[in-house]
C-alpha positions as CSV (number, residue, x, y, z in Angstrom):
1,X,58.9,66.4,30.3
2,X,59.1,67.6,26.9
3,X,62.4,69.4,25.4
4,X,60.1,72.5,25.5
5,X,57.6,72.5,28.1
6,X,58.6,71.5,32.3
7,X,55.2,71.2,33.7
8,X,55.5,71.3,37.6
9,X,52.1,71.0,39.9
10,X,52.2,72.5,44.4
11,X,50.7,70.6,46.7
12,X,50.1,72.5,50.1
13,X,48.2,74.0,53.0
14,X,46.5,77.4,53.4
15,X,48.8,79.9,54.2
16,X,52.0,77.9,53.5
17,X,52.9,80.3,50.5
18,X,52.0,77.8,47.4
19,X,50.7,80.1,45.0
20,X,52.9,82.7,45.6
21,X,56.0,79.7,45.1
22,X,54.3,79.0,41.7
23,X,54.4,82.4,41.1
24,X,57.9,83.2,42.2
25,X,59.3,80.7,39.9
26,X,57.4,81.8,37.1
27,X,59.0,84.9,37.4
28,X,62.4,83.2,38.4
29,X,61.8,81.4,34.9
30,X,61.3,84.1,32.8
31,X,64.5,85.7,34.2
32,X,66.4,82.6,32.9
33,X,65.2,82.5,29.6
34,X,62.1,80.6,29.6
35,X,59.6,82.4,26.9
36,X,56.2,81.3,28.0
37,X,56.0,81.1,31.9
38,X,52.4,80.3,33.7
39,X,51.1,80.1,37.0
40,X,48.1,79.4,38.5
41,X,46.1,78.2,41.5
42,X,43.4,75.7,42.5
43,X,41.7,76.5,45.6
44,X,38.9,74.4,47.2
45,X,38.1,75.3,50.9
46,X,39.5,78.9,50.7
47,X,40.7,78.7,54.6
48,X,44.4,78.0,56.2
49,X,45.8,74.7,56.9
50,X,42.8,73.4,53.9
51,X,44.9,71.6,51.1
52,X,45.9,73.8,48.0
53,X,47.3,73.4,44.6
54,X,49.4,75.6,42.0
55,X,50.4,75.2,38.3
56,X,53.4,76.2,37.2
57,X,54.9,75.8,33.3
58,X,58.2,77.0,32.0
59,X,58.3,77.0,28.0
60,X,61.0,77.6,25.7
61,X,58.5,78.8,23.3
62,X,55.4,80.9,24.0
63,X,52.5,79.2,25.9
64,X,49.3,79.5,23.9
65,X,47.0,77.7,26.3
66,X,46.4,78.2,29.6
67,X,45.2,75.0,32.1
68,X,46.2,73.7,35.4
69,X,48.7,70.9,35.3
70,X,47.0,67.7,34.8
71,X,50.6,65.4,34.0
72,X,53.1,67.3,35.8
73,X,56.7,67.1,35.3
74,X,57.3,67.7,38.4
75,X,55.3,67.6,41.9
76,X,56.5,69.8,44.8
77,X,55.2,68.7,48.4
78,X,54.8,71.3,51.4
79,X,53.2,69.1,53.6
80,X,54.6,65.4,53.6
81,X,50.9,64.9,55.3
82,X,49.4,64.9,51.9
83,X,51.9,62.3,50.3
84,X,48.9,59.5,51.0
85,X,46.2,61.2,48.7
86,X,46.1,59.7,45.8
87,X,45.5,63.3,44.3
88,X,49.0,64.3,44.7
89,X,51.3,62.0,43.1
90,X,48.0,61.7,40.6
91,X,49.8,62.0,36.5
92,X,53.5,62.2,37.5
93,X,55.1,59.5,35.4
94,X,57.9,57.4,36.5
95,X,61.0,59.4,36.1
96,X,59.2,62.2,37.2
97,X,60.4,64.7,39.8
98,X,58.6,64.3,43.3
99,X,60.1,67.3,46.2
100,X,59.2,66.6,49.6
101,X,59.4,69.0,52.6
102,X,60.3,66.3,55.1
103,X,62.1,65.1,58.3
104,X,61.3,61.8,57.3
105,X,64.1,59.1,56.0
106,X,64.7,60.1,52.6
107,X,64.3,56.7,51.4
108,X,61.0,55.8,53.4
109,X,59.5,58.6,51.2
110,X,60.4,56.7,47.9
111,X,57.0,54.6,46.6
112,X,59.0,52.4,44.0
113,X,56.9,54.2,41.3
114,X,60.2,55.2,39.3
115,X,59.6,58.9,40.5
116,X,62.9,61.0,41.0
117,X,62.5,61.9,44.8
118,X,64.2,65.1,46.7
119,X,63.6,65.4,50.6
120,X,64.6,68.6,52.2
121,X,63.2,69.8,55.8
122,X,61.9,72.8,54.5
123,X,59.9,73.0,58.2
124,X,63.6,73.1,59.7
125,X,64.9,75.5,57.3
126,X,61.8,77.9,57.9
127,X,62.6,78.0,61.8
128,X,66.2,78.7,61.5
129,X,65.7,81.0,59.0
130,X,62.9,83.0,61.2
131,X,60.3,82.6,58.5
132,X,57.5,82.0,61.2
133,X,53.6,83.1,60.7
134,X,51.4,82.4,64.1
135,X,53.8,79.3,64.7
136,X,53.5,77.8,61.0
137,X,56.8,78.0,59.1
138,X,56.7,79.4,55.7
139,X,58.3,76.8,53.7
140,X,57.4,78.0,50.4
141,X,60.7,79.6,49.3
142,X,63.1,76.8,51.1
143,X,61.2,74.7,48.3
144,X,62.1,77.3,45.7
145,X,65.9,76.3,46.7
146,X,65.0,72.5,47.0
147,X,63.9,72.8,43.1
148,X,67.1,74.4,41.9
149,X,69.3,71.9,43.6
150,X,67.3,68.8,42.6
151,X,66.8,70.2,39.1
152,X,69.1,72.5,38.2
153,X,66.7,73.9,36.1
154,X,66.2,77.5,37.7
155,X,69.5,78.8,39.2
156,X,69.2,80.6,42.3
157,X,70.2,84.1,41.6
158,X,67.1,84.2,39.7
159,X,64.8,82.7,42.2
160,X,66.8,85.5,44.2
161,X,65.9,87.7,41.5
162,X,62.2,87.1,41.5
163,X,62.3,87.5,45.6
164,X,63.1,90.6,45.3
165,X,59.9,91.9,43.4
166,X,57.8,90.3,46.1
167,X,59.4,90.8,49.7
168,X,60.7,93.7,51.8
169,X,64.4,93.8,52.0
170,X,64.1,92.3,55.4
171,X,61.7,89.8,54.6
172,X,64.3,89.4,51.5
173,X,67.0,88.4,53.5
174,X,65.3,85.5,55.5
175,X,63.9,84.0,52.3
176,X,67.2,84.1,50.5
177,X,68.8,82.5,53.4
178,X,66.0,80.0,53.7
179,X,66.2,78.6,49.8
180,X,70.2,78.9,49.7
181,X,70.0,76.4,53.1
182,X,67.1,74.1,51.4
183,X,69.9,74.2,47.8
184,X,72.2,72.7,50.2
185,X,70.3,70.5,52.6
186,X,68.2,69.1,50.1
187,X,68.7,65.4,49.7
188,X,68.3,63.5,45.6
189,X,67.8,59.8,45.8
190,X,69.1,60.4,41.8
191,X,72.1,61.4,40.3
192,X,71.1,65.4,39.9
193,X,71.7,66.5,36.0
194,X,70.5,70.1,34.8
195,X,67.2,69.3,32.7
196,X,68.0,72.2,31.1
């Protein structure tokens, strides 16, 4: 992570709501300061439950290229099923941020690569929160939550913020609830500073 640039990489499934988290907290990072903000997605297999990635970059100064996220920052996890490709964990340095959407033990997620891990059970979060799509919980904005607590690098009014350009006020409502729940349920095998 440079002082300037926080380079942060999705790895999901179809219809989990990826690309619409990398663009959420583009727009969550402009709105707290951030002067370049990026996102982008990767698709292979353009069908549900095939796996998908997302760039995201927050700048303090204005971006002036434009490139998916090859040494990420940070690597955010919807689907702890994709932990075991090598693909996933694939550039993030030791010291590096690793999320997790995960029941699992905290610390049977941890690799011993030096990676800063955060667990939260976004899947949980989703259910109680009512954010369910032809049985599949939408886990995307519990992660959104997840990053602001294990970070502090977004707050969450402005992931609230950026919510509210992209859901109904109903829709609104559960999402908010969902990431506030994840800000609080998420668990940092790390001593959590701002990296701001």
């Amino acid at each position: 992570m440079t002082e300037t640039i926080y380079e942060i990489r999705w790895h999901g499934r179809g219809g989990q709501g990826a690309v619409t988290s990398a663009n959420m907290l583009a727009d969550a990072g402009y709105r707290a300061g951030f002067k370049g903000v990026m996102s982008m997605p990767t698709f292979g297999a353009e069908r549900r439950g095939a796996p998908v990635t997302a760039s995201t970059r927050l700048s303090r100064e204005v971006l002036r290229f434009f490139s998916q996220v090859e040494s990420p920052d940070m690597v955010i996890v919807l689907d702890d099923s994709l932990l075991p490709a090598p693909a996933t964990t694939q550039g993030l340095a030791s010291g590096g941020f690793l999320l997790i959407n995960s029941a699992a033990d905290p610390v049977s997620l941890d690799s011993g690569k030096g990676f800063r891990v955060a667990v939260t059970d976004a899947n949980e979060i989703a259910r109680e929160a009512g954010l369910v799509i032809s049985g599949a919980p939408m886990v995307n904005t519990a992660m959104l939550g997840a990053i602001a607590r294990a970070t502090g690098l977004i707050d969450l009014e402005h992931i609230e913020t950026a919510m509210e350009g992209v859901f109904s006020k109903a829709a609104l409502a559960k999402n908010v609830e969902a990431a506030h729940q994840a800000y609080e349920r998420t668990v940092c095998l790390y001593a959590v500073e701002s990296v701001k």
